[in-house]
N, C-alpha and C positions, 0 to 999 in steps of 0.2 A: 271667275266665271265670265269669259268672253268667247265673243263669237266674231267670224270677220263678217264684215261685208261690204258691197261694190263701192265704189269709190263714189262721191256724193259728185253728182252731175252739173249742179249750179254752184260753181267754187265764191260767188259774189253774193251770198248769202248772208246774212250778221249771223243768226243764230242755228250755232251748230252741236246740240246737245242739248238734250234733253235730261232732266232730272228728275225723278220719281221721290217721294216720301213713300214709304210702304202703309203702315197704319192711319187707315180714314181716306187716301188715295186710292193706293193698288187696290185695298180691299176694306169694304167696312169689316173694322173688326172687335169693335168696340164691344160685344154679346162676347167674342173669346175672349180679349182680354181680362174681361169681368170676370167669368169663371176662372178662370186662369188662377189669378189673384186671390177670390175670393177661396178655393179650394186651398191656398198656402195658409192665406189668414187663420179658415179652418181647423189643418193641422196643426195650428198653434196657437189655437184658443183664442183667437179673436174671432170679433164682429166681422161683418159682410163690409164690404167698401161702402164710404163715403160719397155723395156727389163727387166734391173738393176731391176727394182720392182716386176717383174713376178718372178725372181730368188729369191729373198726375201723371200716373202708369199710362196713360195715355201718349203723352207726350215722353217720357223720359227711358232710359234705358234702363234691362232686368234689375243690375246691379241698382243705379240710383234708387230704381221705386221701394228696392226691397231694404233702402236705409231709411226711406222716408216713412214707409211701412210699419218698420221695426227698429224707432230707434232706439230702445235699450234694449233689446234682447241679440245674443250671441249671433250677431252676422254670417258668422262662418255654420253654424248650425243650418239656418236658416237657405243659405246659399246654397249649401251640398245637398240639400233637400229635393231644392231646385232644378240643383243640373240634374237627379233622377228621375224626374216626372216626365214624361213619354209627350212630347210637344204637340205630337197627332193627335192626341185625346180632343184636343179642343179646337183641330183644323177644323172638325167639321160645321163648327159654330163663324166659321171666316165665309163671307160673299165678298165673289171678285163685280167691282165695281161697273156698274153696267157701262157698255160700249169701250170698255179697258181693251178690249184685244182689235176690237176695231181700231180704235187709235192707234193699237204699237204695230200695226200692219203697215196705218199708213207712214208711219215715220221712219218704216224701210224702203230703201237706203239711203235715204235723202240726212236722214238725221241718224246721229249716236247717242244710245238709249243710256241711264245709269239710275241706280239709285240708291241713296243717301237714308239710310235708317239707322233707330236706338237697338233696332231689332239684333242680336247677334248668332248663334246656330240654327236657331229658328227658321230663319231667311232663306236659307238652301234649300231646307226638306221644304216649306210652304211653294217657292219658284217651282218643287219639282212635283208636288204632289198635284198643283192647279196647272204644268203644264205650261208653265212660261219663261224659265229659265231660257231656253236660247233669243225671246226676242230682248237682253239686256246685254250690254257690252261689257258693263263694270257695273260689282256692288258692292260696294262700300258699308259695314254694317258698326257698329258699336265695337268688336272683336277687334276691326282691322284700324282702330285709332287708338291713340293715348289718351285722348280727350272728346267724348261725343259730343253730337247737337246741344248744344247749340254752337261749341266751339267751331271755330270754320275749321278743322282739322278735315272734317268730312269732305265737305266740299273743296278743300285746297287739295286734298286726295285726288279728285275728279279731274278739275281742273289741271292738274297737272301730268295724269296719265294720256291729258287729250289734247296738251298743250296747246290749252287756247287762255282769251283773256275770258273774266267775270261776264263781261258783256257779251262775249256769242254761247253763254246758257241761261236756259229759263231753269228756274227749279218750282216744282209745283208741289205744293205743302198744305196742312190743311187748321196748323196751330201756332202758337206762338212762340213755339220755340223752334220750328221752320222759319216762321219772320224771321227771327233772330239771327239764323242761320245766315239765311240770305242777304241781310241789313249786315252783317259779321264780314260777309265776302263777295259782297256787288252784284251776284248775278241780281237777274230779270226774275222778282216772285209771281207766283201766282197762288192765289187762295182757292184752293179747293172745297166748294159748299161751307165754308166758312166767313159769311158776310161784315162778321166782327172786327174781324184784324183789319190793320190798317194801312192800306196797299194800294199799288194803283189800279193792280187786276183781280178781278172776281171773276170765278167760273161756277156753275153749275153742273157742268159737264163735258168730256172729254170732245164733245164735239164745238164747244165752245173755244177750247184751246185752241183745237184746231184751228177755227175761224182766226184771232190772233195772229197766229204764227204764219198765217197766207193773208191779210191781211195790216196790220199793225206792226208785230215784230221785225218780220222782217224789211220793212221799208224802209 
């Protein structure tokens, strides 16, 4: 999934990429995830999710949650369940995170966009159904690695389709297994409404990034 665009006018810039998390960045979506999860658990007679387990599936990709989920019942059962449940069902419980499309405006053409998710088939239909598929250059999902987040697999993905160093990408994440990521592969983190982790940037919001990246980053 790329798109070209103008060739970036200030070539004396450090940071040249931008990195997205999808879940709790792009979109809160933590109300879909829950149903998501909770309607599997459902069909197979378990409980609703846990606090501890909503942070899980939060963080971690389909396959992983669905071992932590269910770790003695038939995997494979469970799995093929999954890939049949219609992913839309539960878009409409996703909100795109406010001022998101203002920010990826302004980081045309100055900046190359990517994002780095557990998410895997998911990620295509949700870009196309909210409409934002063309402002992302690369996405990198759980699907297109051996090893997901936290492994840098994702991120050395990026990185090297844009052939640049760690240091000219932010990646903006919103949990700990983003830190990781990013502590994994050098780039520049930033904490998304996530005041916990332990970083040197915190953001509230995408206009705050912005402020950073015209101010702090790049100098």
């Amino acid at each position: 999934m790329k798109k070209k665009t103008p060739e970036r006018e200030d070539s004396s810039q450090k940071i040249k990429v931008v990195i997205f998390d999808c879940d709790g960045v792009l979109f809160d979506s933590k109300d879909a995830n829950i149903r998501f999860y909770n309607s599997i658990l459902e069909r197979f007679g378990k409980p609703p999710l846990k606090d501890s387990q909503i942070e899980y599936v939060h963080m971690h990709s389909l396959a992983d949650s669905i071992r932590y989920l269910f770790p003695e019942e038939n995997l494979r059962e469970v799995l093929e369940y999954c890939r049949k449940l219609d992913f839309k069902d539960f878009n409409k419980y996703l909100k795109v995170q406010e001022g998101l499309v203002d920010f990826l405006e302004y980081l045309r053409p100055k900046y190359k966009t990517a994002i780095a998710t557990n998410r895997t088939v998911s990620m295509a239909m949700v870009l196309e159904e909210f409409k934002l598929q063309d402002y992302f250059d690369l996405v990198v999902t759980a699907a297109d690695v051996k090893r997901p987040k936290p492994h840098p697999e994702t991120i050395e993905k990026i990185l090297d389709t844009f052939k640049i160093e760690p240091e000219e990408a932010v990646f903006i994440g919103d949990s700990e297994v983003d830190k990781q990521l990013a502590d994994n592969t050098g780039v520049i983190f930033i904490s998304y409404k996530n005041p916990d982790l332990t970083t040197r940037y915190h953001v509230t919001s995408f206009e705050e990034v912005k402020d950073l990246l015209e101010h702090k980053l790049n100098k």
